[in-house]
C-alpha positions in Angstrom: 20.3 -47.5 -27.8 17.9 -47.6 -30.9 16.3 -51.1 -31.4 17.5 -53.2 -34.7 15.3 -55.7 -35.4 17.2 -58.9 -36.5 16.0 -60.2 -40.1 16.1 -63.9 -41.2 15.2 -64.3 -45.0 14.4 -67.7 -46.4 12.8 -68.5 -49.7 9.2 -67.9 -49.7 9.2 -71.7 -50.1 10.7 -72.4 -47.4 9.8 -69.9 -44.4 7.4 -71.3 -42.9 9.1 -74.4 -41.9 12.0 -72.8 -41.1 10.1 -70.5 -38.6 8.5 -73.1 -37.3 11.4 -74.9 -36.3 12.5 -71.5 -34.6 9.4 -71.6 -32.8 9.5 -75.1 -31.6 12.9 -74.7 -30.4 12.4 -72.0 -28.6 8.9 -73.2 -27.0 10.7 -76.4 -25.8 13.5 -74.8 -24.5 11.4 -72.4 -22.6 9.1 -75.0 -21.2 12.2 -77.0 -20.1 13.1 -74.1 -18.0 10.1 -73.0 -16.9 7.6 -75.9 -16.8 5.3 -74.0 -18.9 5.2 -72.0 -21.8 2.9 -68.7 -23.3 2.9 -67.8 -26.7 0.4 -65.4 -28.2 -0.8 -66.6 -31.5 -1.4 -64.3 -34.6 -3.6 -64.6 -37.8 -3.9 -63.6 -41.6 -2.8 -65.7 -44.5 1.3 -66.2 -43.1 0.1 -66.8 -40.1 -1.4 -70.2 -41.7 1.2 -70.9 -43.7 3.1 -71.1 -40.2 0.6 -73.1 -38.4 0.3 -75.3 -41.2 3.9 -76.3 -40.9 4.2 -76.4 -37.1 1.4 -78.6 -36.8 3.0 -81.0 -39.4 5.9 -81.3 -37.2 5.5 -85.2 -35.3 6.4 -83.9 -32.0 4.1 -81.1 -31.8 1.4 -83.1 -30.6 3.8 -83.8 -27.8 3.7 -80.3 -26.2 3.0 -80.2 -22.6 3.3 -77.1 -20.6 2.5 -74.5 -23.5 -0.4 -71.8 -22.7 -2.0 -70.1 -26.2 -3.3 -66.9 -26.0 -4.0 -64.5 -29.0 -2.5 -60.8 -29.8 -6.1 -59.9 -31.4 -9.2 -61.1 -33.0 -12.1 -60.0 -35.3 -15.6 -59.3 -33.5 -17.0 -62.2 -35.2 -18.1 -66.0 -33.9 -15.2 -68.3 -33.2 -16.2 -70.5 -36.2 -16.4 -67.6 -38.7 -13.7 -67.5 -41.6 -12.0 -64.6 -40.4 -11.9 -65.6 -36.4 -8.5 -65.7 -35.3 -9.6 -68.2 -33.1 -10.9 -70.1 -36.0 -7.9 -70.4 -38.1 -5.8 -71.6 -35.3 -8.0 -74.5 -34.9 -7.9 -75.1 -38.6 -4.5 -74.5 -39.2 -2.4 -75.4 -35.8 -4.9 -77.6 -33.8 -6.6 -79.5 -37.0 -5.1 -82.8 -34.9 -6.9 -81.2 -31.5 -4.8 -78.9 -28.8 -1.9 -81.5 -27.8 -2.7 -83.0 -24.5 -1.3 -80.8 -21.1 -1.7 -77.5 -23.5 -4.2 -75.0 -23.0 -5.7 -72.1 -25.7 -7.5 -68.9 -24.3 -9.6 -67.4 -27.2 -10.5 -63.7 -26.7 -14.4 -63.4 -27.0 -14.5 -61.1 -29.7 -18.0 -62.0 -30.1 -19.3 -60.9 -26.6 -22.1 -58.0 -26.9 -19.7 -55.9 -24.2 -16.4 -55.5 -25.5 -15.3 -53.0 -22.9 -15.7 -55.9 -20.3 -14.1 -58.7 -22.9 -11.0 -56.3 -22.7 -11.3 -56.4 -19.2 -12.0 -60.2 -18.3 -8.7 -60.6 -21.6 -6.1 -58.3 -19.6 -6.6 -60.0 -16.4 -6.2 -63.5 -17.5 -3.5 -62.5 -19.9 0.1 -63.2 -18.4 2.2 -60.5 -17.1 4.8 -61.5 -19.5 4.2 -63.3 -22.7 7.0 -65.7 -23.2 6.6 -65.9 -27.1 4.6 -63.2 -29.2 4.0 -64.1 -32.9 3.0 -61.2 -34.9 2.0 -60.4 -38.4 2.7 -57.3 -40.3 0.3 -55.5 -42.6 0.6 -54.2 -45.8 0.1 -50.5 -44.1 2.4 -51.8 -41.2 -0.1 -52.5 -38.5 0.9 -55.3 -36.0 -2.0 -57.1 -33.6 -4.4 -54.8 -34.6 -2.7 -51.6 -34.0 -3.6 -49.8 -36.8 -1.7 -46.4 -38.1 -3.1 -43.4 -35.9 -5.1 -45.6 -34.2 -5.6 -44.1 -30.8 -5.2 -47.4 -29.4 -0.8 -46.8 -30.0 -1.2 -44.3 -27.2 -2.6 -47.0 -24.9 -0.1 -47.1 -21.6 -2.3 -49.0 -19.4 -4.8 -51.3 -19.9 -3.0 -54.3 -22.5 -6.1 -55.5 -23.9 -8.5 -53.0 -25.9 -11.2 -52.6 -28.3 -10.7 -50.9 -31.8 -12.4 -50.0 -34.5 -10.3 -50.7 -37.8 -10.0 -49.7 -41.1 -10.9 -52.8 -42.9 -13.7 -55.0 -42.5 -14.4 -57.3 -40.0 -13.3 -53.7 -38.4 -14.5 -54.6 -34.8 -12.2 -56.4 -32.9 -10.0 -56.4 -29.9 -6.2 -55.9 -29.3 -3.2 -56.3 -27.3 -1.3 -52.9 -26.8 1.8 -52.1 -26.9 2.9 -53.0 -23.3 1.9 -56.5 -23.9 4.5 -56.0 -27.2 7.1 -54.2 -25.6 7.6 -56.6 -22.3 7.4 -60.0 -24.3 10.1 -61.8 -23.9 10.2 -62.6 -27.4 9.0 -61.3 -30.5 8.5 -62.9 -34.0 6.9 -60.7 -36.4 6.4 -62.1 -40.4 6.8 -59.6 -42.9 6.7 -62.0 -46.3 6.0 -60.6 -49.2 6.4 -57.6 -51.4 4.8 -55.3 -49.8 5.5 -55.8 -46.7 9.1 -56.4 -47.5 8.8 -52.4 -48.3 7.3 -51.6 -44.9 10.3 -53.8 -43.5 12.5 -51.3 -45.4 11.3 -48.2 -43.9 11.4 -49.6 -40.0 15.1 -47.6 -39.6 13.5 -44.4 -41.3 11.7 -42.6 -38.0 12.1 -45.7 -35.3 10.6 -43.5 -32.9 7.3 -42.7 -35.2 5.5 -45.7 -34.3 2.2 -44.2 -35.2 2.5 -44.0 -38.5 3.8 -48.0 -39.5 2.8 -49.4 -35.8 5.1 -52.6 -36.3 7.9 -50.4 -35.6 7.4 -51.6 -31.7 8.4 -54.9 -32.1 11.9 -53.5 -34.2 13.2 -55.1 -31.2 12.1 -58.6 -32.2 13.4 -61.1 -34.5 11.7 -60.9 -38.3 11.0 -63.0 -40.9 10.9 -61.6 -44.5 11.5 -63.8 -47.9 14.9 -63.5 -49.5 
């Protein structure tokens, strides 16, 4: 059966609270049955917008049980403006990482990226409970970029890649990691990505060439 991805569109006002409550719902509600939580953080400029709002929320700094773990990062230090890393802790953790929560940054900044991969996959969960994802204006997700040889990628779940846009080093989930989460939110606000969210139904199956079409599966956010 061909994945639809189910679309919530709020005003661009509004969607980053709204998501945020989405999130916190379903992070609870997972911890309550599990005792513990993973989510995979994303980054770019929505990404903050989200953080922003989740962090304002009184109870997040209640959180016990939740493990972050990130769906990429720049090859860069973990305080540099385009870390991954770094805008969590800006954004979501500007009050500190709530108290019984844990965040695993990929060392992006390692000299050996092959064996930052490595050390990555093996700590990473074999099923991420909540993946947040951001599209890009070319319809990258993580980053899996279009053509990028790294979409091929069956086994390993944590990879290096070279991409088209400066910082270009960095290091990636894959599309298993994607594909077995047990759920997926992927933010496609604005114009132009609202276009790349319009073309998802074209060619499902070509995920090479607009890469967020393997999470069509998950549950997207776009701006009415």
């Amino acid at each position: 059966m061909k994945a639809v991805p189910v679309i919530y569109r709020y005003p661009a006002r509004s969607w980053a609270h709204e998501l945020a409550k989405i999130v916190s719902f379903q992070v609870k509600e997972c911890v309550a049955k599990k005792g513990y939580c993973n989510v995979a953080l994303t980054g770019g400029r929505s990404a903050a917008q989200l953080y922003v709002a989740w962090a304002s929320d009184p109870e997040f700094q209640l959180l016990t049980g939740v493990v972050f773990y990130f769906g990429d990062e720049r090859c860069v230090p973990h305080d540099h403006p385009e870390s991954n890393y770094g805008l969590a802790m800006r954004t979501l953790f500007v009050a500190g990482v709530p108290q019984g929560c844990t965040v695993h940054r990929m060392e992006a900044d390692s000299d050996d990226l092959e064996t930052a991969a490595f050390r990555y996959d093996v700590g990473l969960p074999r099923r991420i409970d909540l993946l947040l994802l951001s599209v890009g204006e070319d319809g990258h997700i993580a980053s899996l970029f279009p053509h990028s040889a790294a979409l091929h990628e069956t086994r390993r779940r944590v990879v290096p890649v070279i991409g088209p846009k400066p910082p270009s080093a960095r290091l990636t989930v894959t599309r298993p990691v994607i594909e077995t989460a047990s759920q997926v939110f992927v933010i496609a606000c604005g114009e132009k990505k609202r276009a790349i969210l319009d073309r998802l139904g074209d060619k499902p199956a070509d995920y090479c060439s607009i890469p967020a079409r393997i999470a069509m599966r998950g549950t997207w956010i776009a701006e009415a």
